[in-house]
N, C-alpha and C positions, 0 to 999 in steps of 0.2 A: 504494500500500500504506500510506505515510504518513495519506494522508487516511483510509484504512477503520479503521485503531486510533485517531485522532481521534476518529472520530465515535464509535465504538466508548466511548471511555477519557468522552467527553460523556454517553453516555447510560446507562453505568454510573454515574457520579460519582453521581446520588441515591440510588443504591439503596445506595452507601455512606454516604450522610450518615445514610438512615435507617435503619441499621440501627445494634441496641441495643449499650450500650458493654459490655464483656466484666464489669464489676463488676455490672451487671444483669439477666445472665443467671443462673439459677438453675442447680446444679448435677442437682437432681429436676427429671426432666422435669415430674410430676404438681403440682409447687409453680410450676413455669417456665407450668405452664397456667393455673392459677389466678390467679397476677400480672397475666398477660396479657389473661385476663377480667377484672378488676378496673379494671386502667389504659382497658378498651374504655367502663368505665362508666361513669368520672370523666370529666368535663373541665374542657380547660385554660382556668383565671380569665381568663387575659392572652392566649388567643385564640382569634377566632370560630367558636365550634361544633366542636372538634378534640378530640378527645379525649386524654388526657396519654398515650395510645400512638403518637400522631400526631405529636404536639408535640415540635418541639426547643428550646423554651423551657424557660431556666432556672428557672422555677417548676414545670413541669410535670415534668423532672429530678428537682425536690424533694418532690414530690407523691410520686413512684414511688418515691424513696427512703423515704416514711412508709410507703410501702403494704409494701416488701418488709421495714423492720423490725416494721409489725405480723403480716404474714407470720409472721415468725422468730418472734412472740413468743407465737404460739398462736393469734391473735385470729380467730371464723370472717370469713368472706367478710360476712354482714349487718353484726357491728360493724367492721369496717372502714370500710364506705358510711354507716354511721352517726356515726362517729368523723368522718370527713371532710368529713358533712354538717352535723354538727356545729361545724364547723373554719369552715367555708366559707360553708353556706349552701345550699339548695333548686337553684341556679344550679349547683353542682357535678356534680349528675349527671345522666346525660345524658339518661335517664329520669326526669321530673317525677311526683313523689308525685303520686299524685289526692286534693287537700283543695279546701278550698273558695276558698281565693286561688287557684289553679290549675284553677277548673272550667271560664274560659272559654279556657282552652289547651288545654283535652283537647275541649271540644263545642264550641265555633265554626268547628271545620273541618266537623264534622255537619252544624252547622246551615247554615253558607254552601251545601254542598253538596245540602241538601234544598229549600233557599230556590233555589239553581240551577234544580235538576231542576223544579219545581213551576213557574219562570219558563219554560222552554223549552218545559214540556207544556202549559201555556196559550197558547204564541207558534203552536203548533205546531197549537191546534185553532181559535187564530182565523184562520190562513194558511189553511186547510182550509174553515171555513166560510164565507170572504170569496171562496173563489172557486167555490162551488158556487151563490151569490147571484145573481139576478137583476136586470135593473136595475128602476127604477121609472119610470112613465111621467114622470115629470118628469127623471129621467136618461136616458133615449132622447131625451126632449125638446131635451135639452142637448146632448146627443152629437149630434143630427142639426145642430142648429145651429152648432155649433163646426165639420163635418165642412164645411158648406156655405161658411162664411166660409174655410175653408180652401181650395177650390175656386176662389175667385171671383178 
């Protein structure tokens, strides 16, 4: 019995580390969702690809703290992302604007993928065409020879 509230008291222990601290929870549900959209958008400076609702880093803390007093202070949902992008820089959200420093991060995955496809449908009709091929009398030639010294 010991061991099952172990393991138990183990595999609960992160879903307490993540969850949010009682001063970050909003008392309106409809503001507590907006936060939450908000923190989904951002992310965290100081770590890889996480978004500051993921994050238990003390920045991303601080991030959610600007979000919820621009919250408080009236500010919609776009100037917030703008205030912070502002703050931070193009790397903060987690969704990349489409400008022209960012166009081969939005179409290089196109392109690799069109460049794929067009590779495989060429691999694909010369494996088809190479074995519908005949030989040529100088490769029958070859084949019978090779065929005889293997014999011998």
């Amino acid at each position: 019995m010991r061991t099952l509230i172990a393991c138990l008291a183990l595999l609960l222990a992160p879903v307490a580390l993540a969850a949010p601290s009682p001063d970050e929870v909003y008392a309106d549900a409809a503001m507590e969702r907006r936060a939450r959209a908000l923190y989904t958008q951002l992310r965290c400076v100081v770590c890889q690809s996480q978004s500051i609702d993921e994050s238990n880093a003390s920045l991303a803390e601080d991030m959610r703290i600007v979000v919820r007093e621009r919250l408080a202070a009236g500010d919609s949902d776009a100037e917030i992302l703008a205030y912070m992008q502002a703050r931070y820089g193009d790397y903060v959200l987690m969704l990349p604007p489409l400008q022209a420093n960012t166009l081969a991060l939005w179409g290089l995955p196109f392109f690799l993928l069109f460049v794929g496809g067009g590779l495989i449908i060429v691999y694909v009709r010369r494996q088809a065409r190479g074995m519908d091929a005949a030989l040529t009398p100088e490769e029958e030639a070859e084949l019978a020879e090779l065929m005889d010294e293997e014999g011998q």
